[in-house]
GUZALUM-553984 format. One record per residue (C-alpha): residue number from 0; residue in three letters; z, x, y. Coordinates in nm, 4 decimals. Layout:
n:res:up:east:north
NUM:ALA:Z:X:Y
...
end
This chain:
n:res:up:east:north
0:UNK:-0.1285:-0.8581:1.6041
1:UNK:-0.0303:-0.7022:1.9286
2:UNK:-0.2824:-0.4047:2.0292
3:UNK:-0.0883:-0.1404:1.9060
4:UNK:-0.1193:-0.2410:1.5602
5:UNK:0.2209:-0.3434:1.5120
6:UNK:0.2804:-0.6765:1.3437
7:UNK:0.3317:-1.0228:1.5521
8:UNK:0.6304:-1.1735:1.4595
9:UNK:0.4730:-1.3698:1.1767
10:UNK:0.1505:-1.3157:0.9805
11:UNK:0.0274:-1.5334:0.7629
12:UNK:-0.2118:-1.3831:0.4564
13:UNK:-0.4837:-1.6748:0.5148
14:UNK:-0.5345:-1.5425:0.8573
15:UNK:-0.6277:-1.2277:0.7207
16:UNK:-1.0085:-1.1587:0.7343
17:UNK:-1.2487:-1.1381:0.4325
18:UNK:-1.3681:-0.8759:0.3808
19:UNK:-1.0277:-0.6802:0.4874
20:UNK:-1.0067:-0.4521:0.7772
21:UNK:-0.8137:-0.1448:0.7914
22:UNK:-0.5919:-0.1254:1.0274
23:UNK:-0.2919:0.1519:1.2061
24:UNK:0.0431:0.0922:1.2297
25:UNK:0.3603:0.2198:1.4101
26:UNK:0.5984:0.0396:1.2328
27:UNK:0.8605:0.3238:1.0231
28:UNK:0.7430:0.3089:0.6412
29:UNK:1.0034:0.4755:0.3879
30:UNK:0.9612:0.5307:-0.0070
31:UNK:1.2315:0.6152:-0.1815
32:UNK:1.2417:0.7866:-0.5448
33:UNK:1.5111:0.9457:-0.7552
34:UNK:1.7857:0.8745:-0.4668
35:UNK:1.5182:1.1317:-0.1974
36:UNK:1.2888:1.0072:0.0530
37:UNK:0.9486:1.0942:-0.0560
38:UNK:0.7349:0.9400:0.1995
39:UNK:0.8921:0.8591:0.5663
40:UNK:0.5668:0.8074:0.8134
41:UNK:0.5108:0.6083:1.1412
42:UNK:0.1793:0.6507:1.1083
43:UNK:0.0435:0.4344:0.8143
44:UNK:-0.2600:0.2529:0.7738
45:UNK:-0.2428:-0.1414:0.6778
46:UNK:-0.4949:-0.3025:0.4608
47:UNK:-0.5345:-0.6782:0.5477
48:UNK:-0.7559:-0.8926:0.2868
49:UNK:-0.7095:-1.2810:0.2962
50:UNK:-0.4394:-1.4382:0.0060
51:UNK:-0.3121:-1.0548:-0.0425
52:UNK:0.0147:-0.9249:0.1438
53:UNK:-0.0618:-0.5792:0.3207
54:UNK:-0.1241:-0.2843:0.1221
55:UNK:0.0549:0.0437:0.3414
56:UNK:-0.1552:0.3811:0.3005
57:UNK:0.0200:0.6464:0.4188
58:UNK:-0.0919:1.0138:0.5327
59:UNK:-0.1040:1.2522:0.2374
60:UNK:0.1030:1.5001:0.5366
61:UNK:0.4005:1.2756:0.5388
62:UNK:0.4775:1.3018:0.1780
63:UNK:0.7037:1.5238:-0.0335
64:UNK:0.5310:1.7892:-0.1923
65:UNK:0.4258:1.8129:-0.5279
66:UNK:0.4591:1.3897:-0.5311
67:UNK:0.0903:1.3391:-0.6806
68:UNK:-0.0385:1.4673:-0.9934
69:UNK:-0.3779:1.2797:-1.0656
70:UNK:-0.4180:1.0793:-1.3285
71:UNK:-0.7677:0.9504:-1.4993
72:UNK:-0.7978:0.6057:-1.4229
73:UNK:-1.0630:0.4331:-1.1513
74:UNK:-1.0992:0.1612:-1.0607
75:UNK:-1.3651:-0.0963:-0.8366
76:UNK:-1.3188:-0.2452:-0.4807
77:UNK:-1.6155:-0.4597:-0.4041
78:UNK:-1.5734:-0.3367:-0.0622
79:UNK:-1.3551:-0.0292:-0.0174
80:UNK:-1.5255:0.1396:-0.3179
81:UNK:-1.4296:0.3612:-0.5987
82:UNK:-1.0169:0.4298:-0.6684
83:UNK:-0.8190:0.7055:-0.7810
84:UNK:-0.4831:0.6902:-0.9351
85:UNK:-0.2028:0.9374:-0.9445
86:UNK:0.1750:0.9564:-1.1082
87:UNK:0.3791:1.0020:-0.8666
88:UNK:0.6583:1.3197:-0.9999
89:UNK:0.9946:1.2383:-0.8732
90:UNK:1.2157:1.5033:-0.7585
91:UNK:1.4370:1.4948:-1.1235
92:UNK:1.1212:1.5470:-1.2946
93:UNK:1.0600:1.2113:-1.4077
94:UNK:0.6941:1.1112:-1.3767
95:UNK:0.5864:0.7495:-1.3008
96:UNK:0.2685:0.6394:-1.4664
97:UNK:-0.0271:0.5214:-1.2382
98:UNK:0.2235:0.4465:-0.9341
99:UNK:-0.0330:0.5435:-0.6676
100:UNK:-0.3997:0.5418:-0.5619
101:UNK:-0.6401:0.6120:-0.2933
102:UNK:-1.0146:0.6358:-0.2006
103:UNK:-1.1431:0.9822:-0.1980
104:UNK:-1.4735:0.8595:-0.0906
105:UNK:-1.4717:0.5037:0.0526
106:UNK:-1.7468:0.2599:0.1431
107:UNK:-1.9017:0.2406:0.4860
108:UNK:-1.6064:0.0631:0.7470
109:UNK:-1.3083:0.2072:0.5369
110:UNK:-1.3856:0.5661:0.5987
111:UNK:-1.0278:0.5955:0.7584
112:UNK:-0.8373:0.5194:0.4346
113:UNK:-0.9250:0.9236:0.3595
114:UNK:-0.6361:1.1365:0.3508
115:UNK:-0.3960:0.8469:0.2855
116:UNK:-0.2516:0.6925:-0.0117
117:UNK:-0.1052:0.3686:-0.1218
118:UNK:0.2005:0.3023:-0.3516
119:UNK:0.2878:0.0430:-0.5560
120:UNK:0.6520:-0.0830:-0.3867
121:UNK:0.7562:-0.2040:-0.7568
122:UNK:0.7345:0.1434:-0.9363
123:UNK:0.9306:0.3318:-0.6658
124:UNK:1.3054:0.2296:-0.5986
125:UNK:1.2835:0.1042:-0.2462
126:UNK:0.9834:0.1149:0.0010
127:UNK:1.1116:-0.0260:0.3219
128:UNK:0.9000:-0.1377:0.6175
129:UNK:1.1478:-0.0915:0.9893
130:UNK:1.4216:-0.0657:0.7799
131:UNK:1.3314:-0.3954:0.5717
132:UNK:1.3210:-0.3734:0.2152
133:UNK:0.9559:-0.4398:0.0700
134:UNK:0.9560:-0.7284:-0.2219
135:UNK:0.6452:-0.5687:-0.4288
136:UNK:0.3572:-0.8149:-0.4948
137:UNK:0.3516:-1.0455:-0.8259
138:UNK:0.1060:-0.8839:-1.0726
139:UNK:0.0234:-0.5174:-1.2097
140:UNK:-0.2798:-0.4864:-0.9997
141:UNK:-0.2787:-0.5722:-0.5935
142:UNK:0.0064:-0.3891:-0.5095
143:UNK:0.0780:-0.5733:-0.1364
144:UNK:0.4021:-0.5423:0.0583
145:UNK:0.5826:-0.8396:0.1291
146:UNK:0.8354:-0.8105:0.4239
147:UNK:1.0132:-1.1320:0.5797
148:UNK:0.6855:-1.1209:0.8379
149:UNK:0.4222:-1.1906:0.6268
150:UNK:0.3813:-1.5514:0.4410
151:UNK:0.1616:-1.6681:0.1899
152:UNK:0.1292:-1.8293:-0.0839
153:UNK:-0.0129:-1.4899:-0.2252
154:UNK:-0.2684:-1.3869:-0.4901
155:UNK:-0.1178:-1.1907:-0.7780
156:UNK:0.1041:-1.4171:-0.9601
157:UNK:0.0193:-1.6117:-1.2895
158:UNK:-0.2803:-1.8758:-1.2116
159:UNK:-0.3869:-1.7354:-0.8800
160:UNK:-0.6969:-1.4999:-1.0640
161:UNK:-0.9203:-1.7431:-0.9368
162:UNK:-0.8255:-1.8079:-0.5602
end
């Protein structure tokens, strides 16, 4: 990763530390809902855990308004702490179910994750990272980015619970 925080020209997901490390990127990042841009940032954070594709946070600033209406669920991370969800409202008024999350109050070492949010790339239409469309991780939960960078094999899929 070059000092930046923009992406080498290959990552692999077992190179990726344990536990994860937060950290910024440069690279454009585009969500797309409804036929509108609802998110279009260069100034995302990337979470990097080993077996897991990145998961993008981006600023709360560089999204629509009116995008997040929070929803009840939490959830655990063993190390960035308790999770929030939201439905994401799309401009037409539809409202997608648990699409986002983020960590109002993270654990120690993840403090920068405040303010952002991450998306699951399978319940919007198109997330895009540099003008590459994301393929959204296997599995309702992770919710990792896969671009033609990053390789695996990843967590996520059927059997993998245990890795």
């Amino acid at each position: 990763m070059s000092e930046d925080g923009d992406r080498a020209a290959s990552e692999s997901v077992w190179d990726y530390p344990r536990p994860p490390v937060v950290v910024p990127s440069l690279e454009r990042v585009v969500i797309e809902l409804d036929g509108e841009i609802v998110v279009d940032t260069r100034r995302s954070l990337r979470v990097l855990e080993t077996s897991h594709p990145p998961v993008y946070y981006v600023p709360r600033d560089a999204m629509a308004p009116d995008l997040l209406r929070p929803d009840s669920r939490r959830t655990w991370c063993e190390f960035k702490g308790s999770a929030s969800y939201f439905d994401v409202a799309c401009p037409s008024g539809r409202l997608v179910p648990r699409a986002a999350w983020h960590y109002p109050d993270p654990s120690a070492g993840y403090e920068a994750l405040v303010g952002h949010v991450a998306f699951y790339p399978g319940r919007m239409d198109r997330c895009t990272v540099d003008g590459e469309t994301v393929v959204a991780q296997d599995g309702d939960f992770y919710g990792g980015w896969i671009t033609s960078k990053v390789t695996g094999p990843f967590k996520g899929a059927p059997g993998t619970a245990g890795w």
